[in-house]
N, C-alpha and C positions, 0 to 999 in steps of 0.2 A: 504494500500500500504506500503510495508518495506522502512523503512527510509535507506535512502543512507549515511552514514557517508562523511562531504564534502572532508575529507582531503585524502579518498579514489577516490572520482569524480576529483578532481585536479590530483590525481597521475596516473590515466588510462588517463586523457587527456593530459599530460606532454607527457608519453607512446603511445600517440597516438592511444592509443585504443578507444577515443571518440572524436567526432566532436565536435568546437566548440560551436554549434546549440543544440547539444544533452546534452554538459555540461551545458549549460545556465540554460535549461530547465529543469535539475536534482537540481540542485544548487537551484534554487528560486520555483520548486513544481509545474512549469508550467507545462499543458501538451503538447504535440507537435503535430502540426495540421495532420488532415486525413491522409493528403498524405505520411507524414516523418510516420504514425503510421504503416501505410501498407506497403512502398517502404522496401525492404528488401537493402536497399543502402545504408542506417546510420547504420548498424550495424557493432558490432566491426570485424577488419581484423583478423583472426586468423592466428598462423605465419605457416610458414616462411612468413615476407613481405619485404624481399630483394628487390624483382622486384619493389616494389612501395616509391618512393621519397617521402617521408613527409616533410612538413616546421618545421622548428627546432621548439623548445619552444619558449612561451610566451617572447617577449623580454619588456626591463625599455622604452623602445621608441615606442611611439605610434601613433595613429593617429586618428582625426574622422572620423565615415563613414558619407559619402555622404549626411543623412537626418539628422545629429547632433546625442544625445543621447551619453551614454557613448563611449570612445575610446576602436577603437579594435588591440589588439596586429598586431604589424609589420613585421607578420611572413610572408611567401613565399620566393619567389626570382623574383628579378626584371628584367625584359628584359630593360635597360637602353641603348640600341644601334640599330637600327636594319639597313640591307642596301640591297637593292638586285634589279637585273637586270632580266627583264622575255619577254617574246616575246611581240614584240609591248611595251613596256614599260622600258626605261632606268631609275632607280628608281623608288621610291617607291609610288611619288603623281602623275606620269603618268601608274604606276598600278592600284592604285586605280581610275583613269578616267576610263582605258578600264574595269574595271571591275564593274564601276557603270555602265558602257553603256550595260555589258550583252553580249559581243562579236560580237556588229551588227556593229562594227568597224574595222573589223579585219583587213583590209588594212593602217588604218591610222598610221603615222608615227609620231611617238610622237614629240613633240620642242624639248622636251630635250636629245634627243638622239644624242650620237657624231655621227657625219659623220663617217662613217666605220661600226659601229653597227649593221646597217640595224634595224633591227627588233625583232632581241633576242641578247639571253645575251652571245650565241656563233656563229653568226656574225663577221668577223673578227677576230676570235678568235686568228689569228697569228699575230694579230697588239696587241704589247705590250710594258710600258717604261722599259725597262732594265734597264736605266739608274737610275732613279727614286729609285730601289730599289736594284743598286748598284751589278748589274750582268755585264757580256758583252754581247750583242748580242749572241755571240756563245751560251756561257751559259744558254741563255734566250732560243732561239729555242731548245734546246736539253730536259728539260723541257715537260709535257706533257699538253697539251694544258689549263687542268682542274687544272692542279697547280698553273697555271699560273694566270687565273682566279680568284681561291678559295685567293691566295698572295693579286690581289688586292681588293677585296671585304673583306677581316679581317682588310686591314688597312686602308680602307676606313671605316671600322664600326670602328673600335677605335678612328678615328679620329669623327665622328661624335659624341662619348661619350666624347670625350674631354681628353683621358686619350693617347697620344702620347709622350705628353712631359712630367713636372717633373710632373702629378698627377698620370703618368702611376707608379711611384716610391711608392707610395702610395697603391698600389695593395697589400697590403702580404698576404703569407701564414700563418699557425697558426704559423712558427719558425720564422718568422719575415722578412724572404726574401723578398725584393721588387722587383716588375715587375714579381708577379706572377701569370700570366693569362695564363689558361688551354687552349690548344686545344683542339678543337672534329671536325673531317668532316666527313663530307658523300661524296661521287661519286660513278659514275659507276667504270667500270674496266677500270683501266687507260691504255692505249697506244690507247684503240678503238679509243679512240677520235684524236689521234693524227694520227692513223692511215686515218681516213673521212678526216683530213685537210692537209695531205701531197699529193704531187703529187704522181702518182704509183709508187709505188717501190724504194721512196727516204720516206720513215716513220722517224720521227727522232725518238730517241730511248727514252723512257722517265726516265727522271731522279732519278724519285721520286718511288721508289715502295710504294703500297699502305701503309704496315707497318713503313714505315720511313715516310709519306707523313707529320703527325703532327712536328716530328720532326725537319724535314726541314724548316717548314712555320715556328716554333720556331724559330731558330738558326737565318733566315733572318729581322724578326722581334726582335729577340734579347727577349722571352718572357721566364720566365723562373717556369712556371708551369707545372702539367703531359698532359698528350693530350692521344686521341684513334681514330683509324680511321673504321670508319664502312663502308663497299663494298658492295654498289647495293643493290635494294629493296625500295619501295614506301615509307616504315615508315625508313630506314636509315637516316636520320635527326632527326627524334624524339629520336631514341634509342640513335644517341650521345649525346643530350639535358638530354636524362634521365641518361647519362653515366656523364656528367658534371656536374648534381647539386649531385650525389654522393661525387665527389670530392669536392665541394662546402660544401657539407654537414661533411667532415673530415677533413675541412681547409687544404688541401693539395695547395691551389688557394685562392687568395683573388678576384677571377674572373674566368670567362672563355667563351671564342669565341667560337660559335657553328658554323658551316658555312655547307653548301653544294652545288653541284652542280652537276648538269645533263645536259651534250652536245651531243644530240642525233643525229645520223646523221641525214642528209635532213637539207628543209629548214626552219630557225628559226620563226613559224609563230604558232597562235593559231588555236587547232581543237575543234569544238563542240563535237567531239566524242571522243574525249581523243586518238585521233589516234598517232602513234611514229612521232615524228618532234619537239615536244617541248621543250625549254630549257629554263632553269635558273641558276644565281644563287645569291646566298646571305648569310647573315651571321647573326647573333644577340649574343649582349654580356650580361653574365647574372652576377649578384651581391646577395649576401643577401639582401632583402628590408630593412630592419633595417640599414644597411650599406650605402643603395644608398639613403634613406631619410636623413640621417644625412650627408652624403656628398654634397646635393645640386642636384643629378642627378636627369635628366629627366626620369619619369618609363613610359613606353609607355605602359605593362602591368604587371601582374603578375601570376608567374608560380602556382600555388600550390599543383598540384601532375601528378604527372605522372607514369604510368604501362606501364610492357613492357614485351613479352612473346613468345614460341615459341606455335604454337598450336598440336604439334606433329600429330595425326592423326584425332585430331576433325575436327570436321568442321569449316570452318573460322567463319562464322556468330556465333558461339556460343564463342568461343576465343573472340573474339571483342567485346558481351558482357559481357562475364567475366571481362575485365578490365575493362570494363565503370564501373561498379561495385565498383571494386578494386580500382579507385583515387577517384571516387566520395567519400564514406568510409574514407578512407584516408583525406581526404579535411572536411567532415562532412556535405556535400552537397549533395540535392537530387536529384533525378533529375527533379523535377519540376522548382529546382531552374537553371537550364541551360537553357538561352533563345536561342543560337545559335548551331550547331553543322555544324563543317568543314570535309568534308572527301574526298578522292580521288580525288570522281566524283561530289564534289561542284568546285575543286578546275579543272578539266579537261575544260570546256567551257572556262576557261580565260587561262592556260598557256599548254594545253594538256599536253602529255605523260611526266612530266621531270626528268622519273627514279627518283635518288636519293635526289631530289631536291623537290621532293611531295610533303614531309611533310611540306618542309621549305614552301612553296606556299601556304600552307593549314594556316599555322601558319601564315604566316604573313597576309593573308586575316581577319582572325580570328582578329588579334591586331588593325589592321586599321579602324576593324567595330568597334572594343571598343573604340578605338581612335575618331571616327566621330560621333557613338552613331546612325549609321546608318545599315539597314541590308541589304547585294547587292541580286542581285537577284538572288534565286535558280533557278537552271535548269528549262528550260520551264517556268520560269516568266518573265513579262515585265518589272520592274522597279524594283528601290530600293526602301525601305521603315526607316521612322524613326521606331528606338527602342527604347520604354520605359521603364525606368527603374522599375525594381519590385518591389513589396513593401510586409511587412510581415503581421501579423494578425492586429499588433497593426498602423499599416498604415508606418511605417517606410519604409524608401527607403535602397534598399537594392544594393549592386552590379550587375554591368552586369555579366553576367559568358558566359564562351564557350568552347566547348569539340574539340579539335582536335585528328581525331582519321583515322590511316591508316590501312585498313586489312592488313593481311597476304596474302602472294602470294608465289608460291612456291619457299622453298628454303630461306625465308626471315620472321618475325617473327613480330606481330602485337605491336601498341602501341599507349597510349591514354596521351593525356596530355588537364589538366582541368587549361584552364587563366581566371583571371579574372580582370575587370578593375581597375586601381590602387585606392588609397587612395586618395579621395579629399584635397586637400588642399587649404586653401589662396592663392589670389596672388601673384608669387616671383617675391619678391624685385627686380629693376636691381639696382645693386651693385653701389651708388651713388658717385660721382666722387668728388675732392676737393671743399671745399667752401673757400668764401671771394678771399683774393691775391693769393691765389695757383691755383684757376679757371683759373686765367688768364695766367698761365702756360703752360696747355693744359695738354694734356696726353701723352706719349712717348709709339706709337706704333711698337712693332718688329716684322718682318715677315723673314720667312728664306726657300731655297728648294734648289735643290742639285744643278742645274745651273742657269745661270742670264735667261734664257728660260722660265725655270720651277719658277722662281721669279716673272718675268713680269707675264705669265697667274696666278698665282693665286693671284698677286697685280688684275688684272682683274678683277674673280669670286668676290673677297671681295665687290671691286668699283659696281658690278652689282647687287649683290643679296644681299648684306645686306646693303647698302648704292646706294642706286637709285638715279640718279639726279632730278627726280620729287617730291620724297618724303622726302626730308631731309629740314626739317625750320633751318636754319642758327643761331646759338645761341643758340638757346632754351633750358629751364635746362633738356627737355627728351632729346636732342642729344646731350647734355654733358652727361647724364648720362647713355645713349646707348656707348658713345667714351668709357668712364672710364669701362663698362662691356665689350667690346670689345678688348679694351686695355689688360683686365688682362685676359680673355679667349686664346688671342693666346701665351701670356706669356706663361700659365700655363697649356693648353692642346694638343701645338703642339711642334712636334721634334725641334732639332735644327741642323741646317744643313748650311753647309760653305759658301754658298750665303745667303747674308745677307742683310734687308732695314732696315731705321731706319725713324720714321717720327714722328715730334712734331704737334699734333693738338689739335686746341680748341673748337672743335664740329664735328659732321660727315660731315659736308658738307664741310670744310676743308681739311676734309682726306681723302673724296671720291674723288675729286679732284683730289688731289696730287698724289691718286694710278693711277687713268686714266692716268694722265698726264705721269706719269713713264713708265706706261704698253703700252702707244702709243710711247715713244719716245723709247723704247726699240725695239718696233714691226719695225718701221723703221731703227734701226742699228743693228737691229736680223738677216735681210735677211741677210747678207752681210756674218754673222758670221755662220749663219746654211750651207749656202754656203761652207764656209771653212770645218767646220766642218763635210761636207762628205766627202771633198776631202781627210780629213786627216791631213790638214795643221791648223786647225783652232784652237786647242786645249792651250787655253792659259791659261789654270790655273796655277795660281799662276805668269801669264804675269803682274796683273794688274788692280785691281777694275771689273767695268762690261764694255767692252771697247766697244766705240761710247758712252758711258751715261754722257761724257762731258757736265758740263750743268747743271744736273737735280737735282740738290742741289740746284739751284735757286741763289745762288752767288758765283759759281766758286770759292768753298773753298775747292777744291780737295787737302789735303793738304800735300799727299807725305808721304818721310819716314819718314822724321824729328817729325809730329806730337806723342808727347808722351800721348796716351791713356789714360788721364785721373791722369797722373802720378802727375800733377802741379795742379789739383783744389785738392782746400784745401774746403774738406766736413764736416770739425769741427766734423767726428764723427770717424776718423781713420788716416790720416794725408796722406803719399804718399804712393800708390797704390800698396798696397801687401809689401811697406817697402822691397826693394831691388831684390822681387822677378823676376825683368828683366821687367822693364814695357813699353818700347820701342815697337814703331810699326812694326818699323823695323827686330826688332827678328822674329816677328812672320810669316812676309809671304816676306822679302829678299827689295832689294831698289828701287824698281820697282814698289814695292804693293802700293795701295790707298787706304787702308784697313782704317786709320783715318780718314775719306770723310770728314774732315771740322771740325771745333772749332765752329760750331753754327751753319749760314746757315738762311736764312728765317724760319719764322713759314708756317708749311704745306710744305716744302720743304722735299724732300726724300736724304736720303744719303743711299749709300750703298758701299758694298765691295764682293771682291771674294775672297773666303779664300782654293783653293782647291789646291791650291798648297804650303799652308803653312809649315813649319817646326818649330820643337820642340815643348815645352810645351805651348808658346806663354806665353802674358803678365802677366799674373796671374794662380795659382795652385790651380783648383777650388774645390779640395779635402780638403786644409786644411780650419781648423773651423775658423781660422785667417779669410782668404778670404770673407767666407760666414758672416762674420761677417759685415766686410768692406760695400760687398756687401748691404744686409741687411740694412747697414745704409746710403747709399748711397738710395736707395728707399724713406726711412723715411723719408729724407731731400729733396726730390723733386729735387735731383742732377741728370735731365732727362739728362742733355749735358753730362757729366759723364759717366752716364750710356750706353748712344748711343757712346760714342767712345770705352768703353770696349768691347759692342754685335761687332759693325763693325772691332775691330782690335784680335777678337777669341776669348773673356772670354763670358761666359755660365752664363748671369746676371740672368736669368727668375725664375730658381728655386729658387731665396734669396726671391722673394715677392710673398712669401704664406701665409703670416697671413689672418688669418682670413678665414670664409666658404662665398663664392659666389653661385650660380647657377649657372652649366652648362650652356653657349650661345648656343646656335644651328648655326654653322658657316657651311658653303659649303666646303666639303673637298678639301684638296689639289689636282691643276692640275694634272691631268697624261697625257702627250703627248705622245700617242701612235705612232710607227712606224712598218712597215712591218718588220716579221721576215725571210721571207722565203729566202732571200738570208742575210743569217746573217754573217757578217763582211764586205760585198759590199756595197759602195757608194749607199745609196738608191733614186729616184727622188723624191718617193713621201714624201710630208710633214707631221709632226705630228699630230696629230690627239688629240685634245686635248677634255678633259673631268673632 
């Protein structure tokens, strides 16, 4: 046999002209089992290989696989986000139910689905918050129904990766721009939809044309990476997936949101037959894996190749196995090695027809099973089955893998993307909270949303889903040490927005508390105000704190305008507050604001402010390195009261305390209270609809 010179086998595998599996096996003389000797599928890609996504080189960060033995490079890319809404199932762990059940549910109505929903993911599709993200009504109807949609399922998956607030800053491209995350979506032709949800002959006109659609989702997101929009066809999700790790792959993105959706007319329900009625939609964010391991994120799975093609006049079945070919190759995988394969018509019994949204359906069933290590039931089976993981010659355990792969249909152009399960690791850390005298400090939690509405429900969801009143033990160093991960997740992965709470606690059962108590005493002087606020009359921003929340500080230290933000403690590590930069409460939102809710206040009490009608730069200029310095030391020293009068009277505390790498929390996104748009700028009766 001709000896391989190594330093040629590394540089075809750099090149990507060998599979990891292939170079091993040249490198140490091994030879490679039956199946890889005959599969004509580990052979090298001859070019052009445009169409096919490879994972970059070998990176310094690595990882073990799953059965020990050496570490295998951190190459793919990671799906670190995923979110999506489909018939019968309002997210993702009531998708996975109906689709372990096999579709002999198809009437059941998920818990988790908002009232308005119904059943799919365009259901209501004209109940939307405008507000939320900072449209009017008008603006929001005018809109076409799938924009609207696709708006909040991107920032609902960003917010579930935790990258909203300052770690979205943390995004760049290769020149070093922050908040560089790409769009890509798919949809049908946009107005259809708007046309099935308008009354006759009143269509509102849609906003967005398909070529501007990324742009737009950009600019309202504030995201400042390239984007591409792909229009209709079963594999349009994949192709923008495969269109986004290219930019991934030329750091023009330190990220990028794939999203898609399909609102087909009828109604939103599941068909065994893949018959027209089905809809979805959803989204997933993707990273370098080398990137998303050192930053702490969660990788749900990983991409590592993907083919994408048109078939011109072959035949589909022969196009669709050309590229299963073409990633497998590409990835260095056989296909013995694929325990799973997702296609159209796996994915048709759980969400039938959903046009553009196919692929995403296909893909995210594909992720959930690597996720559960479970396989759902193919067409005409009864149950789910566990999956085990495969092992190689030498018994080693090896990854799950799995092909998502949509034909071609006419007019639209096939595409294969090969995931596989992430890299095992350790258990992560929760990011451990102060020891000795600083314990008994507690932790200074900030929560912020655009009105005291949109405050109270997501103090709520927090109080319910990650803080249960059955299951939190009072004291214990795991729920100080759950507070302290919790604590600095919403610091550091959610926006910051001019309604604002501030609360000091010394364990979660504390501060589950104190959100209940807020989010009930709110719900009772909420009516009064939502009231107003159809009439028109109700609109008091920048009137005055969150009004009726008299009280909820727990010692009636509403303190007015007089209180100066933090101007007078002396934090021994920067003296007064920005040193003349205007540090008055008063400045900031006029003599009426209660934007400094109190000089302390009980432990576990909530303070808050309304900042929406503030003026000027407020107390502090959080641009200069002065500031962030301040800040910064203001953290270090456990100066929480400090700190909670700058968040409540407008300074932007959260991004000074980044040191150090944590893991991603997994927190329930922020409320969206939905309202009817069909008479948009009218007094509406019905109430919001929250989610």
């Amino acid at each position: 046999m001709q000896t391989v010179d190594h330093k040629d086998i590394l540089t075809r595998f750099k090149n990507g002209d060998l599979g990891r599996e292939q170079a091993a096996a040249l490198l140490t003389g091994a030879h490679p089992d039956s199946a890889a000797r005959h599969a004509p599928l580990t052979t090298a890609v001859a070019p052009p290989r445009a169409a096919v996504s490879q994972p970059p080189p070998a990176r310094a960060l690595t990882t073990a696989p799953a059965g020990g033995g050496p570490p295998l490079p951190a190459d793919g890319y990671a799906i670190t986000a995923l979110h999506g809404r489909f018939p019968d199932a309002d997210g993702l762990d009531a998708f996975w139910h109906t689709a372990v059940l096999g579709g002999r549910d198809a009437g059941r109505r998920t818990s988790g689905s908002p009232a308005g929903a119904g059943a799919g993911a365009g259901a209501g599709a004209d109940d939307f918050d405008a507000v939320f993200f900072g449209l009017t009504p008008q603006d929001a109807a005018l809109m076409d129904p799938q924009e609207r949609l696709l708006l909040e399922v991107l920032w609902q998956t960003l917010e579930t990766a935790g990258c909203t607030g300052a770690r979205l800053d943390t995004l760049t491209a290769a020149d070093g721009e922050p908040r560089a995350v790409g769009v890509y979506v798919a949809h049908d032709p946009l107005g259809r939809a708007a046309v099935a949800q308008a009354p006759a002959g009143d269509a509102p006109a849609a906003a967005g044309a398909g070529v501007t659609l990324p742009a737009r989702l950009s600019t309202l997101l504030d995201l400042r990476g390239p984007g591409h929009c792909v229009g209709g066809g079963g594999a349009a999700f994949l192709v923008a997936l495969h269109q986004a790790l290219s930019a991934l792959r030329a750091g023009e993105c330190g990220a990028a949101l794939v999203g898609a959706v399909g609102l087909q007319p009828g109604p939103a329900r599941r068909h065994p037959q893949g018959a027209e009625g089905g809809q979805g939609v959803g989204a997933v964010l993707l990273r370098p894996l080398a990137a998303a391991l050192a930053a702490g994120d969660t990788v749900h799975a990983v991409v590592r190749a993907t083919a994408v093609a048109h078939p011109g006049r072959r035949a589909r079945e022969a196009a669709a196995d050309r590229l299963a070919r073409r990633a497998l190759a590409a990835a260095g995988v056989t296909a013995a090695g694929v325990g799973l394969r997702e296609t159209e018509t796996t994915v048709a019994a759980t969400t039938g027809d959903t046009g553009a949204a196919t692929g995403l359906a296909a893909l995210v069933r594909a992720v959930l099973q690597l996720r559960h290590g479970t396989l759902l039931p193919a067409p005409g089976d009864s149950s789910a089955a566990p999956w085990a993981r495969p092992h190689d010659q030498s018994g080693r355990e090896l990854p799950r893998r799995a092909t998502v792969a949509v034909r071609p249909t006419a007019g639209s152009p096939a595409a294969h993307v090969l995931l596989e399960e992430p890299p095992r690791r350790g258990p992560e850390p929760i990011a451990s909270g102060p020891a000795g005298p600083a314990a008994a400090s507690g932790e200074l939690v900030l929560l912020s949303a655009p009105t005291p509405e949109h405050l109270a429900a997501t103090a709520r969801l927090l109080a319910d889903r990650v803080l249960p009143a059955d299951a939190v033990e009072h004291g214990t160093q795991d729920g100080r040490r759950l507070l302290a991960a919790l604590a600095r997740e919403l610091r550091l992965g959610r926006a910051v927005r001019d309604c604002r709470l501030a609360v000091v606690a010394r364990d979660t059962g504390e501060l589950g508390a104190a959100l209940r108590a807020f989010a009930e005493d709110q719900a009772g002087a909420g009516d009064q105000d939502r009231a107003d606020d159809r009439a028109g009359a109700g609109d008091r921003a920048g009137a005055g704190g969150l009004d009726g929340a008299g009280g909820l500080d727990g010692a009636g230290d509403r303190a007015g305008a007089g209180d100066r933000a933090g101007a007078d403690d002396q934090d021994g590590a920067g003296g007064r507050a920005g040193a003349g930069d205007g540090d008055r409460a008063e400045d900031r939102a006029g003599a009426d604001d209660r934007a400094g809710a109190g000089a302390g206040g009980a432990r576990g009490s909530v303070r808050c402010a309304d900042l929406r009608g503030a003026q000027g730069p407020g107390v502090l200029f959080g641009e200069l390195p002065e500031t962030r310095a301040y800040l910064a030391a203001l953290w270090r020293g456990r100066r929480l009261d400090a700190l909670a009068r700058l968040w409540l009277a407008g300074v932007d505390v959260s991004a000074a305390d980044t040191a150090g790498a944590a893991p991603v929390l997994a927190l329930p996104t922020s409320a969206l209270l939905r309202r009817p748009l069909r008479e948009a700028g009218c007094p509406s009766t019905d109430g919001p609809t929250p989610s």
